[in-house]
N, C-alpha and C positions, 0 to 999 in steps of 0.2 A: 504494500500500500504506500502510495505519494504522497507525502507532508500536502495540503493544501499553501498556496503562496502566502506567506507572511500577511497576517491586519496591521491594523492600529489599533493601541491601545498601552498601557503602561502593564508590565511584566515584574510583579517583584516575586523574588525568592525562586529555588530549583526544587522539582519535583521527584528526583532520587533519592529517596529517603527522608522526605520531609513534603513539604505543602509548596503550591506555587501559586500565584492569584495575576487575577487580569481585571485591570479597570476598565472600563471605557465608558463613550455615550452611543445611545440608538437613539437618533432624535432625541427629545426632553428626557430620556431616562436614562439614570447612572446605571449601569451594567457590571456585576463584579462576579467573577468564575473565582473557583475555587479547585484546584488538582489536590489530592491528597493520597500520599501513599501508604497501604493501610495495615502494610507489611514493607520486608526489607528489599523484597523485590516484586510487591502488588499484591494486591490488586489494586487497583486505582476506584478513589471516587470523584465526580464530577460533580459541581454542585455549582449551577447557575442561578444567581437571584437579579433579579429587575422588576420593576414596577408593578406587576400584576401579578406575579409569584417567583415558583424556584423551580427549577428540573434538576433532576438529580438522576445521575446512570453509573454503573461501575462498569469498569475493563480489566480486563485480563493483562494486556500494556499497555504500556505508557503511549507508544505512541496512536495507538487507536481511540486515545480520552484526548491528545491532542490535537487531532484531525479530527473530532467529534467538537471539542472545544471552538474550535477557529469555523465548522459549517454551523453551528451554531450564533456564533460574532455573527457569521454574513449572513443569517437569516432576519438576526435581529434588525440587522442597520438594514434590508433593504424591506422588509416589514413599515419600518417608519420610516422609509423615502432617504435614507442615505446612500447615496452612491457608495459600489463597491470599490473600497480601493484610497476612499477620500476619508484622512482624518490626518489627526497630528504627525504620524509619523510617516504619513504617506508621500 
């Protein structure tokens, strides 16, 4: 499976062995993912909150919560009319 191209958005912390989070905006709402490793090597949980609730999924690895993470960003921003591609660090 192929990483999806890089969002925007602010990235703190690493997801190996610890928690990693994503900021960002969709339209008027703050957006914040949450990666967490729930063991030493996964499984992972997802846990997206914004405006109207949270989704929450677990993986098996890491990088299937990251590429679930990032089509999730672009559902968001293009849900509330953001262009894909367009934000701070774009």
């Amino acid at each position: 499976m192929q990483l999806p191209a890089k969002v925007a958005g602010t990235s703190i912390a690493s997801v190996r062995g610890g928690t990693r989070m994503n900021l960002y905006t969709a339209g008027i709402d703050l957006v914040r993912s949450e990666l967490i490793a729930l063991g030493p090597e996964g499984p992972y949980r997802l846990t997206v909150n914004y405006g109207k609730g949270s989704i929450v999924e677990y993986f098996h690895h890491v990088n299937a919560a990251l590429a679930r993470e990032a089509e999730i960003e672009q559902l968001m921003r293009a849900a509330r009319g953001v262009p894909v591609g367009k934000g701070v660090a774009a």
